[in-house]
Each structure stands twice: as C-alpha cells, then as structure tokens.
Residue, then its C-alpha position, 0 to 999 in steps of 0.5 A: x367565542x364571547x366573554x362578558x366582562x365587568x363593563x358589560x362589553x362583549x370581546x370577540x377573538x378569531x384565530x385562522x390557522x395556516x393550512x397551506x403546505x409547505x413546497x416540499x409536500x406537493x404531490x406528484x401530480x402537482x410536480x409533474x404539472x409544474x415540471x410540464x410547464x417550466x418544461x423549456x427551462x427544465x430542458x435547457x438546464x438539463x442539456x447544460x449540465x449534459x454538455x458539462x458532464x461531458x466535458x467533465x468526463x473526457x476531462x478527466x484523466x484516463x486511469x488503469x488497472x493491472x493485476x498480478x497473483x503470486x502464491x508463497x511456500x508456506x514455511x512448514x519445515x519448522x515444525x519438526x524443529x519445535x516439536x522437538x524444542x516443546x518436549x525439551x522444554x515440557x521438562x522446564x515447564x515452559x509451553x512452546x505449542x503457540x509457536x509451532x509452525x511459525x515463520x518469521x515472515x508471515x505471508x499476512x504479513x506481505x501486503x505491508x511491504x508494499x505499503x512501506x516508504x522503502x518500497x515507495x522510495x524504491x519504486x520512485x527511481x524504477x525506470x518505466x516506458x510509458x506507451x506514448x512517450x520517452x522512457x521515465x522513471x515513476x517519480x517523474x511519471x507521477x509528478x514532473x519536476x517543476x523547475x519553473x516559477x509557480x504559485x504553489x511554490x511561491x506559497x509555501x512557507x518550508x524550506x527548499x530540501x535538496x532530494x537526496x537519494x534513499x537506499x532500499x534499506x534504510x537505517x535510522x531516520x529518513x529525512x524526505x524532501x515535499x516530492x519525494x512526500x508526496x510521490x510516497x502518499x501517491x504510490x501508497x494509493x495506487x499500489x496495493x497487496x492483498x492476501x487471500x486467507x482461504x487460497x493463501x493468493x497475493x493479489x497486487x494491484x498497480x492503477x496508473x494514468x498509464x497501460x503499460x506504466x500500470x503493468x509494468x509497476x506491478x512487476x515491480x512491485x511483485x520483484x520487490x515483494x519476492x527479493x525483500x521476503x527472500x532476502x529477510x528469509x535466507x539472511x541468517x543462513x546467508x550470515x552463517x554461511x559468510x562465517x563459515x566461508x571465512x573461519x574455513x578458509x582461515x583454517x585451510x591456510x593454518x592446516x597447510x602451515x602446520x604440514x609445511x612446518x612437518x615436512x620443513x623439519x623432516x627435511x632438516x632433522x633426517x639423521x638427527x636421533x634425539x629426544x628433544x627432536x622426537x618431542x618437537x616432532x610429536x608436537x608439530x604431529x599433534x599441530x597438524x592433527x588439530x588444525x585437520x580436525x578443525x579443518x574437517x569440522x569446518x568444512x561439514x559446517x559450511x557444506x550444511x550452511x550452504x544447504x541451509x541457504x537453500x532450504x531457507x530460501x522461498x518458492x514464489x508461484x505466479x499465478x497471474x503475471x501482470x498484463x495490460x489492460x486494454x480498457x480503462x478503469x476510470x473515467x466511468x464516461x457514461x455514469x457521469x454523463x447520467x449523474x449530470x444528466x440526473x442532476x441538471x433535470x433535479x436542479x431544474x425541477x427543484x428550481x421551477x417548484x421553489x419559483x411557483x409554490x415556495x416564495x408565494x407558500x412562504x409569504x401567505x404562511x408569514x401573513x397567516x402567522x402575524x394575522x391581527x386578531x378583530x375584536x369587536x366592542 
C-alpha cells in the first residue's frame, strides 16, 4: 500500500501475520510421526513409570471390606396409644396426628450412632486378633504407640495429655488426647452404617488393613448399635421397673410390720374386754388393710413394669453376619499399573512434541511478532 504525502515521498508498509500454529493443535498424523520418532525414548519413559506403578502398588497397604446387614422391629405398638391420646386432645383442640407411630429411636437414626465419638472411643479398647499377629486392641491396631523419639512429635507445639480412659456414656465434656483425636477421625472413616429406606436394611460396613480385624469390627459394631438402641429403648421401662422393685419391697416389710403389731396384741390383750382395746385393735385392723391394699397395687404395678421392659425391648434380624473377605478391596494393583503405564506414555509423547514443535513454534511466533516494518523512501 502507497501514500503520498506532503514532501512527495512514497512510504511502504508490509505486515506478515504469523501463521504457524501452536503444538497443541497438531493433527494426529503430525503426533503419531513425532511419537514413531522419539519412539526409543517414549518406550524407555513409559517402562519407568510401569515399573514405578509397580512398585506403587505392591507399596501400598492391603485393605478390606466386611459387611453386616441387620433389619430393626419397627415400633408400631404406639399408635394405639396416640390414636387414643388425638381423640382426648381433639376436645382441647390440639392436633397430635403428626406424632402417631413415632419412635424415639428412629431406625434413620442409627447410622449416627456408629458415626458418634462414644462409639469411636468404645471401639478403641475393643480387643481384636489380627490373623498374622498377637492379640491387640483397635487403637493399637490402627495407630501403635510411639514411645520413642520422632520428628513429629519434636514438632509439635501442644502439650503432651495423658490418655485417660472415656466410659461408653459420656456426661459433660470430653477432653481427648492428639491419639485418641486421631484414632476417632480414622474409625470415622472405616466404620460405617447405612439404611435402606425401601427395605428398612442396615448395612454396616468396617474396612481395615486387616481380614479378620475387618470382620471382627463389624460385629462389634453391630453389638454396639443393638445394645445402645436397646439400652435407649427399654431405659424408661427398666426405670419404672427399678421403683417399682424398691417401693414393692418397702411396702412388703410395712404390711408384715402391721400383721405382726396385730398378732402382738392379740397375744397381749386376749381376756382384756374394753373400748380403748377394741379402738386400738380397729386402728391396727385398718393399719394392716392399707398397707395389703398398697401391697397389692404395688405388685400389679411391678408385674406390668417388668412386662413392659419386654415389650419395649427391640427385636434386631440379622440378615447378613459379618465374614471375612477373602479378597482385598484396595490395592486395584492392575488399575494403577494401567494409570502409570497411561501416564508415562502421555508424558513421553507430551515431552517429545514440546521438544520438536513447541521451542521452534515458540521462537518463530516471537520473530514473527517483533518483524520490523521496511519502508521505502
């Protein structure tokens, strides 16, 4: 293109646009004629990444999996009781349909017990029998102790706790140690529960480094999840039951005290005929008549608790006890050795078209960008 200008001088301007593309938008062809020739150092890379997905996977610790399938007693023994409780209330105008059929302990609800600290802190002290060592407990299991010197404590800036032992229930604040910390965050991870809302199921499941320490920790998780529901079920009835023993067995020596205070006076006021005497005996008479019919009421009281202990008291299926698995669940040896394998030959073909196309690509674009523009006087 020419311009002319005021001094008569004619300028010329050329601009050449870069038209080389970029590595990354090669063809096929172009990869595959590049890979052939680097194809002794494309070879060579992916047999190291082979051999170190290798060595990765026989690295790796061995884990597996046991599972346990329990099916609960849905609690429908209260809805009589509420259907009798909405037509008392209907007259009150309060509305107790929404709670018709309700269980304190839903069966939704029993995955969260084994997700709990307590349950955590309860499975540390379980003692297990791995099948290649001595008999241990889970903590121990999972995380040794480390009496010795290590980096990891010397780095650490809290202050050493002494582990004190955690009860099943816990009351108030727990204080846990860094162990005991950790161990709860890895039984979390391990040991799970989860319900089936069709079937109404609970499948739990235990991964462990170890066959039969994975088993095993499944049926102790599934003894756990049964006594707690249990215990949270029957413990109003077992509470009734308690006072009833003890206001029964009260009531028994007070109505074998009152007989005993007749018969005493019987024996001492035999021949004796006065009005005093008949009002003392009317009043022992009607002593001992209260304390039968409190006697009496009593023991009804506590043959109906001890039936309700036992009405209250859950039925749990098992479905599925837990066994062990014979064959692991992770290492995948085969899958990782394919990923390496995949990797290496990625990297190796990456590198050698960066190496051919992407350095030369790179400069020719740079020169093709700065090109000076000629200009002709």
């Amino acid at each position: 293109m020419q311009l002319p200008d005021d001094f008569g001088m004619v300028t010329s301007t050329k601009f050449e646009p870069s038209l080389q593309p970029g590595w990354w938008l090669l063809s096929a062809d172009q990869v595959l004629r590049t890979a052939w020739k680097a194809r002794h150092r494309v070879l060579l890379c992916t047999l190291l990444f082979a051999i170190l997905g290798v060595v990765t996977a026989f690295l790796l610790p061995q884990e597996f999996r046991s599972e346990a399938r329990i099916m609960p007693e849905m609690n429908t023994n209260a809805g009589s009781l509420f259907k009798r409780l909405s037509s008392v209330a209907a007259f009150a105008d309060l509305d107790l349909s929404s709670t018709e059929g309700m269980d304190a302990v839903r069966p939704d609800l029993y995955p969260n017990v084994v997700q709990s600290t307590p349950f955590a802190l309860y499975l540390i002290g379980q003692t297990v029998y791995p099948s290649d060592g001595p008999a241990t407990t889970v903590g121990q299991f999972l995380l040794p102790d480390s009496t010795g010197w290590s980096l990891r404590k010397w780095l650490s800036f809290k202050k050493a706790v002494a582990i004190r032992p955690v009860s099943n229930r816990l009351k108030g604040t727990v204080r846990l140690s860094d162990r005991q910390q950790e161990l709860v965050e890895e039984i979390g991870e391990r040991v799970s529960a989860k319900l089936d809302t069709r079937s109404g199921i609970i499948t739990i499941v235990s991964q462990m480094p170890d066959a039969e320490v994975a088993a095993q920790v499944a049926q102790a998780a599934m003894t756990y999840l049964t006594l707690y529901v249990t215990d949270y079920r029957t413990e109003k009835a077992r509470a009734d039951f308690a006072f009833y023993s003890h206001q029964l067995a009260e009531a028994r020596q007070r109505y074998q005290d009152a007989q005993f205070r007749v018969f005493q006076y019987n024996d001492n006021h035999r021949n004796v005929v006065l009005q005093t005497v008949a009002m003392e005996r009317y009043r022992l008479d009607a002593d001992v008549a209260t304390t039968e019919t409190v006697f009496t009421e009593l023991s009804r009281q506590y043959e109906q608790a001890k039936l309700k202990v036992q009405e209250q008291t859950p039925i749990f299926k098992v479905l599925e006890p837990p066994k062990v698995p014979h064959q692991r669940t992770s290492p995948q040896r085969t899958m990782i050795l394919l990923a390496f394998i995949l990797l290496g030959l990625m990297v190796s073909v990456l590198s050698a078209i960066a190496g051919q196309f992407g350095l030369k690509a790179r400069v020719r674009a740079i020169i093709t960008d700065i090109k000076p523009m000629e200009v002709s006087i």
